[in-house]
C-alpha positions, 0 to 999 in steps of 0.5 A: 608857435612858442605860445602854442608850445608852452600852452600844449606843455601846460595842458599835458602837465595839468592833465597828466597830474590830475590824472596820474599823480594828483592824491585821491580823496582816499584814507591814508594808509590803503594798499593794494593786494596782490598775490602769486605763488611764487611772489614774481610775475607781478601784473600791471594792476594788482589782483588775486583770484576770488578764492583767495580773497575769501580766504584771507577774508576767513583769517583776517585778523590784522588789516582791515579788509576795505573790500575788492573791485573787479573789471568788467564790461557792462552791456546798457540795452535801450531800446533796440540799441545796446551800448558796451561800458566800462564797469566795475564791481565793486564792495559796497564799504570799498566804494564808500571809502573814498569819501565822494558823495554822489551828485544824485541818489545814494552810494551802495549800502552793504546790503546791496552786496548780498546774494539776494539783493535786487540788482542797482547801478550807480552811474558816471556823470558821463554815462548820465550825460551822455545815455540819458541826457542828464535826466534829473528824474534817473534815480529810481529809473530801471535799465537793463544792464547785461539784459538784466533788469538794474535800477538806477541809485546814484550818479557820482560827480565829474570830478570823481575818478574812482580807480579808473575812468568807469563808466558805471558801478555796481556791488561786488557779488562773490559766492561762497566758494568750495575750491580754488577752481570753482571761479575764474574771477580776479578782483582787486582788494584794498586793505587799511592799516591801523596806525600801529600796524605795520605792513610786514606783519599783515603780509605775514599774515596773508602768507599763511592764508595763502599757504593754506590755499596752495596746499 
């Protein structure tokens, strides 16, 4: 029974710390945005809507925008079976900024985040495993992902554990946007500081981006 115990108490302190306090693979220095009118309210997961995100994109002048990502569930067709998946949109320089290359394919390229880019997918090593039995020929492949055709340009490690446990990628698509009501989509940013910036002052300036948005 004491063997048992102290062997359970291990197993939850290793999967505990690789989960939850184990450092990402991520540059120094990156914060999460989050943003609400009144600066109280504060979610579980930092987020603002997409129209102000656009605008603090437009006034940028101190932090370096590392891009945004966006929760979402993703419908995999095959066949006559479909399958609900964890995903995330995300900015093509956001996801390569964590530094983990792909087992297979290639990570998004920035083009891959305009409008007018063909649609692609970058897997998880389960998804690969556990939809498409690992096939070493899946790159290249196309699937139908929200019954839409998506083609298939990486796989990333097991070990790789981008923000969440997604089960598949794909680039961040935002419009231009005219007023605040024209989306309901809520993303979450990272931002950079340089190693003479201070994080006061680039929240000064997102305050006055943000001011312009309330007005």
């Amino acid at each position: 029974v004491v063997a048992l115990s102290v062997g359970f108490a291990v197993w939850i302190f290793t999967f505990t710390y690789s989960v939850l306090w184990k450092s990402f693979p991520f540059a120094e220095r990156w914060y999460s945005v989050q943003i609400t009118p009144d600066g109280t309210d504060r979610a579980a997961r930092p987020s603002i809507d997409a129209y102000t995100y656009q605008q603090l994109l437009a006034h940028k002048r101190l932090a370096d925008h590392l891009g945004a990502f966006d929760y979402r569930v993703a419908v995999l067709s095959e066949g006559e079976a479909t399958t609900s998946l964890r995903a995330a949109a995300i900015s093509p320089r956001l996801f390569a900024a964590t530094g983990v290359a792909p087992q297979l394919g290639r990570m998004f390229q920035e083009s891959d985040g305009q409008a007018e880019a063909a649609p692609v997918a970058i897997l998880s090593d389960d998804s690969w495993q556990n939809y498409f039995a690992a096939d070493p020929a899946i790159i290249g492949k196309t699937v139908r992902i929200d019954a839409k055709p998506v083609q298939i340009v990486g796989v990333m490690p097991k070990s790789f554990f981008g923000f969440q446990d997604f089960e598949v990628w794909v680039p961040l698509h935002i419009p231009h946007l005219a007023q605040p009501g024209h989306s309901t989509m809520k993303v979450s940013p990272m931002i950079a500081l340089g190693r003479d910036q201070s994080v006061d002052s680039v929240l000064n300036e997102m305050k006055t981006a943000v001011a312009q948005v309330n007005r």
